[in-house]
C-alpha positions as CSV (number, residue, x, y, z in Angstrom):
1,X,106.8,80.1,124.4
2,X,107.2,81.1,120.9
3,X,108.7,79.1,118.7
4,X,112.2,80.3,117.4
5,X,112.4,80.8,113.7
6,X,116.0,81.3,113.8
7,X,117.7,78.5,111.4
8,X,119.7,76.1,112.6
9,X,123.4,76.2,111.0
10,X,125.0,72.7,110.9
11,X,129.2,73.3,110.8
12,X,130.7,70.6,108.4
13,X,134.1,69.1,108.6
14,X,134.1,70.1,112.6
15,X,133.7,68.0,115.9
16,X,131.0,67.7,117.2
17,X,131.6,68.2,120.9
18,X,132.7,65.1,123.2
19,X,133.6,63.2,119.7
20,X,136.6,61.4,119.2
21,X,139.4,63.3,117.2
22,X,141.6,61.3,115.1
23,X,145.3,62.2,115.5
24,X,147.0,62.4,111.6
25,X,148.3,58.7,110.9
26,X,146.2,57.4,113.3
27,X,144.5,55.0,110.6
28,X,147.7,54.7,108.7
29,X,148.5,50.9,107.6
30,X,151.0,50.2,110.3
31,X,148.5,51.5,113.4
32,X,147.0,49.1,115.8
33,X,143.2,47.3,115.1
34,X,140.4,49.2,116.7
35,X,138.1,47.0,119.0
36,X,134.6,47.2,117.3
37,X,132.7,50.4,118.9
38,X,129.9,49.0,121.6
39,X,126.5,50.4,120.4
40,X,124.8,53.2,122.8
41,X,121.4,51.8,124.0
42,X,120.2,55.6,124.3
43,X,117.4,56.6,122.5
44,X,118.2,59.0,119.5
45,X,117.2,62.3,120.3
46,X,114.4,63.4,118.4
47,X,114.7,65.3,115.0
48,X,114.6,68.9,115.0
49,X,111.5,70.5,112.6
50,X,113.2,72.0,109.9
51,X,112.7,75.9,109.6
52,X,109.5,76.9,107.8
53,X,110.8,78.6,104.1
54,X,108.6,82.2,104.9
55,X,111.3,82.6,108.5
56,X,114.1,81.1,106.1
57,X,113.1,84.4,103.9
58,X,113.2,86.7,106.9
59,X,116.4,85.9,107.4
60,X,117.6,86.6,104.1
61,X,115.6,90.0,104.4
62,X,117.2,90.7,107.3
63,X,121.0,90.0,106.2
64,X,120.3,91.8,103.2
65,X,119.3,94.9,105.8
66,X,122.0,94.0,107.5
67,X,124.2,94.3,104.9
68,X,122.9,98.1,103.8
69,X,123.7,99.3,107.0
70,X,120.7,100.1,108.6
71,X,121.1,100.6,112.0
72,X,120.7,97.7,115.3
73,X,117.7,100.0,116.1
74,X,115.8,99.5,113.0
75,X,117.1,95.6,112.7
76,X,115.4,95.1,116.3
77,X,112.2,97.0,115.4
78,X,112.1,94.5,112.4
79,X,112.5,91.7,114.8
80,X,109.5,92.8,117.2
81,X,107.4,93.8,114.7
82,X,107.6,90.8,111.8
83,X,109.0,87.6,114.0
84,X,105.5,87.6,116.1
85,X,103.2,87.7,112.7
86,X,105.7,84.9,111.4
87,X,105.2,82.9,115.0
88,X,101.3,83.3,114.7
89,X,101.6,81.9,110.8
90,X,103.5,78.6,112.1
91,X,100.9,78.2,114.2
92,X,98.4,78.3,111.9
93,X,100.0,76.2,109.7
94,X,101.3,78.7,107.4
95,X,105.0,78.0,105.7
96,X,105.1,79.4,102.7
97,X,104.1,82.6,101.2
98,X,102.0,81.1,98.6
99,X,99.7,79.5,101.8
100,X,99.4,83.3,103.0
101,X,96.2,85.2,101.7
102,X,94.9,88.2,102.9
103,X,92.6,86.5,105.3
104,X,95.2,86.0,107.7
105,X,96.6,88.8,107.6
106,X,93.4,90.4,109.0
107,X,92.6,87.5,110.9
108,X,96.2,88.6,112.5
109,X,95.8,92.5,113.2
110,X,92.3,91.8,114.7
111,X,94.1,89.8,117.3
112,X,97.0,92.2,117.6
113,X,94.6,94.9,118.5
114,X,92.5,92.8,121.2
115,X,95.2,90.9,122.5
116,X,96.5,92.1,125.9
117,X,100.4,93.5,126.3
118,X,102.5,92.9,129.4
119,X,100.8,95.3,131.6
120,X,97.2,94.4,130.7
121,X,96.5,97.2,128.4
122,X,96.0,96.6,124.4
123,X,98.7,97.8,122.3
124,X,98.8,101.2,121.6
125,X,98.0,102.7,117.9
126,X,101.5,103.5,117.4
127,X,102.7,100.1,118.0
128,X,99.8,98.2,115.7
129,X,100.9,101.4,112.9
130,X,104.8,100.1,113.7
131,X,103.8,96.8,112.8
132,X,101.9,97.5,109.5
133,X,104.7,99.5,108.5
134,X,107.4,96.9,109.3
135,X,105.1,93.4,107.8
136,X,104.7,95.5,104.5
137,X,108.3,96.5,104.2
138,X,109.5,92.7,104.7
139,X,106.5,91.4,102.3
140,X,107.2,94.3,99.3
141,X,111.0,92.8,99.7
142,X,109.3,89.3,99.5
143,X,107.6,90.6,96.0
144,X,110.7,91.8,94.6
145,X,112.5,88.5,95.2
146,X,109.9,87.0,93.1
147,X,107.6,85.1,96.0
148,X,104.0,85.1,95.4
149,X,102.4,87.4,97.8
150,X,98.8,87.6,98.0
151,X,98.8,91.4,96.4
152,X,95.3,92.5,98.8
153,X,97.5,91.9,101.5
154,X,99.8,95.2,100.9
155,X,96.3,96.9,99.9
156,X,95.0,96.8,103.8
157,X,94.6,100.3,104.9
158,X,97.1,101.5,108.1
159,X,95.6,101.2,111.3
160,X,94.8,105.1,112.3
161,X,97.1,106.8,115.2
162,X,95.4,109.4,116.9
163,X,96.6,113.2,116.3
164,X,97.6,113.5,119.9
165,X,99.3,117.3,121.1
166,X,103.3,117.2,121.4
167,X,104.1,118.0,125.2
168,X,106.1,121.2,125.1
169,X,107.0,122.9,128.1
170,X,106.5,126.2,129.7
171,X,109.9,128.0,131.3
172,X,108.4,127.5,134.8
173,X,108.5,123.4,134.4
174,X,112.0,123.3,133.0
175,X,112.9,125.2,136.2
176,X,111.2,122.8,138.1
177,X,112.7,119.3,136.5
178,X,116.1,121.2,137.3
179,X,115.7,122.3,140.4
180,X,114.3,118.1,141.2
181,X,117.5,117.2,140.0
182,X,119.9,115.4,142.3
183,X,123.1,117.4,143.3
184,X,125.0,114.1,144.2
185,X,124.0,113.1,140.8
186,X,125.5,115.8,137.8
187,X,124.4,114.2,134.6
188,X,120.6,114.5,135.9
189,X,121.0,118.5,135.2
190,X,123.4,117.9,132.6
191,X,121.3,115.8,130.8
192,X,117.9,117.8,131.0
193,X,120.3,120.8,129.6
194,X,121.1,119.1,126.5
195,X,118.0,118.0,125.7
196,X,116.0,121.0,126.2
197,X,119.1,123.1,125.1
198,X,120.2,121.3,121.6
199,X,116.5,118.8,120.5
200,X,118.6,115.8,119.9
201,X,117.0,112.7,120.9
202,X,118.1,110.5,124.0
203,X,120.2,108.2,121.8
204,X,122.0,110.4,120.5
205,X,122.9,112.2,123.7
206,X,124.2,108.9,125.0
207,X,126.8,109.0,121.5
208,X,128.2,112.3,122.4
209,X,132.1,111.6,123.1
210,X,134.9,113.3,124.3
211,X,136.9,111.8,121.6
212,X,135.2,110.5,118.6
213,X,136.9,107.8,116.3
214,X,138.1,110.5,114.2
215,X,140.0,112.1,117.3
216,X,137.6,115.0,117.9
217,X,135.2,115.8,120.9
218,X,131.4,115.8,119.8
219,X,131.6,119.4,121.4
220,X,132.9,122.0,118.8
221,X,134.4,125.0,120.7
222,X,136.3,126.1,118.0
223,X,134.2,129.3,117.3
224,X,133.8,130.1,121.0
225,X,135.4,133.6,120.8
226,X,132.2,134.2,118.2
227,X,130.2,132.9,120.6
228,X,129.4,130.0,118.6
229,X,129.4,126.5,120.3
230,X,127.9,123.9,118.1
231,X,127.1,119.6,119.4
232,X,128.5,117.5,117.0
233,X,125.6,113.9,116.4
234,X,127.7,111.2,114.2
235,X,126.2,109.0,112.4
236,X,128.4,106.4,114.1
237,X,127.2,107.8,117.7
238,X,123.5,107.3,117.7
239,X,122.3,109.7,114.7
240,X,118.9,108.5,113.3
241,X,119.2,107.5,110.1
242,X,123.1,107.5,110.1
243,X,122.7,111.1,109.2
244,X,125.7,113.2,111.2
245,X,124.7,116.9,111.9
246,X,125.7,119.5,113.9
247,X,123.3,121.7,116.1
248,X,124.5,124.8,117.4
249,X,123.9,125.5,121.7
250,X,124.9,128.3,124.1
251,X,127.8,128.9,125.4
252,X,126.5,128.2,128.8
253,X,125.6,125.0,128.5
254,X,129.1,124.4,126.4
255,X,130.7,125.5,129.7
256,X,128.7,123.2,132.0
257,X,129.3,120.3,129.7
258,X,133.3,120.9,130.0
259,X,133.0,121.8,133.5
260,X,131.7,118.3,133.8
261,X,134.2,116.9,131.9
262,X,137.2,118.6,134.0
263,X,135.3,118.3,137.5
264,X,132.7,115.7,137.7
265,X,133.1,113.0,135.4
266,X,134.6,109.8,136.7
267,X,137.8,108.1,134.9
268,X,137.1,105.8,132.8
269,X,138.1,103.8,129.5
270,X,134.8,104.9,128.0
271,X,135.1,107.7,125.3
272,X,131.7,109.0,126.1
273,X,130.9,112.4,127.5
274,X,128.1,111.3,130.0
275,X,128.8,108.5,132.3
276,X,126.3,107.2,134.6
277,X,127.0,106.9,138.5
278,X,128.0,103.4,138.0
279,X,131.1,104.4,135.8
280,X,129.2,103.3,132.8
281,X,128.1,104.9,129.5
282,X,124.1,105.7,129.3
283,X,121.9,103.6,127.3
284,X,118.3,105.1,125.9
285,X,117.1,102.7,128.5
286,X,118.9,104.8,131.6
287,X,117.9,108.1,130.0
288,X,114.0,106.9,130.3
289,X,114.8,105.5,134.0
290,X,116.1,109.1,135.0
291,X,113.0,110.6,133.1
292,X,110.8,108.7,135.2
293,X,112.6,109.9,138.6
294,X,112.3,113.6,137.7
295,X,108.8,112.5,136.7
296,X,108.1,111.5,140.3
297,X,110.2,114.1,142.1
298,X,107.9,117.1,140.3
299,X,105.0,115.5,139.6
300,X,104.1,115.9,135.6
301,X,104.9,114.2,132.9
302,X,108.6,113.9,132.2
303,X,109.8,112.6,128.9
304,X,113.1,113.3,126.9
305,X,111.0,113.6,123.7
306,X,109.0,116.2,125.1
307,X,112.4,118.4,125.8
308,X,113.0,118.0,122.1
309,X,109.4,119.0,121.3
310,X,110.1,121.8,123.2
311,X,113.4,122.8,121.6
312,X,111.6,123.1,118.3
313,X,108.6,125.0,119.3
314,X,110.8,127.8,121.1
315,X,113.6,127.3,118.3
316,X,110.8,129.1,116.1
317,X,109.6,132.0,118.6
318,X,113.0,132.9,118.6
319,X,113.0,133.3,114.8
320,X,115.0,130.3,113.4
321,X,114.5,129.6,109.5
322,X,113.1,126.3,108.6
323,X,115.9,125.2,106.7
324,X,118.3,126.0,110.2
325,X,115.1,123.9,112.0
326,X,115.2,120.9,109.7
327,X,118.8,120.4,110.2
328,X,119.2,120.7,113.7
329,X,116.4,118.3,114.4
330,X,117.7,115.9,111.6
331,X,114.4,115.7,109.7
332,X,114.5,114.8,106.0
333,X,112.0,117.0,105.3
334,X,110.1,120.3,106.4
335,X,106.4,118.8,106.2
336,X,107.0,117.7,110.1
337,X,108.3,120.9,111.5
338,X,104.4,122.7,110.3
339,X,103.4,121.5,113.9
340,X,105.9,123.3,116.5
341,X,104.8,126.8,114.0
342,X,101.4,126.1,115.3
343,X,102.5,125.5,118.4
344,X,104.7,128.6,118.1
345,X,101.7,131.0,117.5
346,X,99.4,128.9,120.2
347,X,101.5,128.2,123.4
348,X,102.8,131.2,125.8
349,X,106.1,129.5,127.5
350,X,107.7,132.0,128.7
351,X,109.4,135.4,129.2
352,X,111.9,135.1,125.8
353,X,114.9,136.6,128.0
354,X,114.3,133.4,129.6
355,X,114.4,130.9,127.0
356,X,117.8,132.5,125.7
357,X,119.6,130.8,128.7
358,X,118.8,127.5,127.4
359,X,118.0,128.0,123.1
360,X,120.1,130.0,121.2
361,X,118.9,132.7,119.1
362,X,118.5,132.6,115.5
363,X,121.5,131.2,114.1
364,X,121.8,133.5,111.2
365,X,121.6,136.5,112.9
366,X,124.9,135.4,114.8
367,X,126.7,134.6,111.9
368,X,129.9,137.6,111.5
């Protein structure tokens, strides 16, 4: 087992447990002779190995993180990404940055690449990429504290990911994964809906609440008359990034998410919208499991990523701007959206009549 690099945080001026606490004016002048304390014949436990300075750093990179809000999600990729590469330098004898040269760092990514995962395959390209990424961020922070890095180290090109195709689904298959889903079981439907019908990502449809923290409901009916129905993603509900946004969604699917709300969802203390069958809120986790159900149920791949794939590529047949595109998908940019207008022009998914039961149609054009 891997050794833990967490420190070790010694609490002065406190008990330690099972020691004997002194009641005030217990040793005053007046109070009655101690007899002499009997020696313990116990060995003394052996002493602890004191934290290597380069995990001490982490730490400090990691409070500082921490401490610019970034959010649990990127804190735990940190933790899976640099705490093995620190592990592997203990072992080698490695504890400070100045015994770190760019030999291990290779020697490091060779293994990472060879090195079975828990299933018995090697690591896929996107993980040994996630890990680059993620050594170099905590190592250019390690530079700007003033450690000395071994600069060749930062130098080391990105492992290549493979330009694999988006999954993007035709009409007929959405049908499909709906028609597998379970009737007993109305967030299966509800959930395929809002993924296909709005591209937000599975975290954030576990964030959507009935009553936000400001007192709102994530779903914005206000403009229904207009025929305008917009999902609210906070930046304290699961957006990526901490960047809020709003992404417009037909009125259909706004009435089957209320419909569920009056009908269907169970009481509970929870202010989310989507509550699992166990009277708890999803998790990314449960969103994958029920992905992996329909998967079995229809027989192709079934992924919540691919629904939001899918969103963008039809989002552009049916004549969105890019500006309209960027923000509903919450991309910083436009360079990423250049895919789903190839795939736009390439793929045939369906009758368009279709598609406008789940998409809506180009926002602007419904603007009055």
């Amino acid at each position: 087992m891997a050794r833990n690099l967490t420190s070790e945080r010694k609490v002065r001026g406190k008990s330690a447990p099972g020691a004997l606490v002194l009641h005030p004016g217990a040793q005053d002048a007046g109070a009655m002779p101690r007899a002499p304390r009997r020696r313990s014949t116990a060995a003394p436990s052996p002493a602890r190995r004191r934290q290597p300075p380069i995990g001490a750093a982490y730490e400090h990179f990691r409070l500082e993180r921490q401490g610019a809000l970034v959010s649990r999600s990127t804190l735990d990729f940190y933790d899976a990404m640099v705490l093995p590469f620190l592990t592997w330098l203990d072992g080698e004898g490695v504890e400070r940055f100045e015994h770190m040269g760019v030999e291990h760092a290779r020697l490091y990514r060779a293994r990472l690449a060879t090195t079975p995962g828990r299933h018995g395959r090697t690591l896929s390209p996107d993980t040994l990429h996630g890990s680059h990424r993620a050594i170099g961020t905590f190592l250019r922070w390690a530079i700007r504290e003033g450690y000395g890095i071994d600069g060749r180290i930062l130098d080391l090109p990105a492992p290549r990911i493979p330009e694999k195709e988006p999954t993007v689904y035709h009409i007929a298959q959405v049908r499909k994964v709906l028609a597998a889903c379970h009737a007993e079981v109305p967030t299966e439907d509800l959930v395929v809906r809002v993924l296909v019908g709005s591209g937000i990502r599975r975290a954030e449809v576990c964030g959507l609440s009935v009553s936000a923290p400001d007192g709102l409901p994530d779903l914005m009916v206000d403009s229904l008359r207009r025929s305008r129905v917009e999902l609210r993603v906070r930046w304290d509900g699961g957006a990526k990034g901490r960047k809020s946004r709003r992404v417009p969604i037909t009125p259909k699917l706004a009435s089957a998410l209320k419909r569920y709300e009056a009908q269907r969802r169970p009481d509970t203390e929870h202010p989310h919208l989507l509550i699992s069958e166990h009277g708890r809120p999803y998790e990314p986790s449960g969103i994958d499991s029920m992905m992996d159900r329909l998967q079995a149920r229809v027989g192709f791949r079934v992924h919540a990523h691919a629904f939001r794939h899918t969103f963008a590529t039809v989002a552009t047949k049916l004549g969105w701007n890019f500006e309209h595109l960027r923000a509903a998908m919450g991309h910083a940019d436009y360079a990423v959206l250049q895919r789903y207008v190839r795939l736009a022009t390439e793929r045939d998914l369906g009758p368009r009549k279709e598609w406008l039961e789940f998409i809506v149609a180009n926002p602007v054009t419904e603007w009055a």
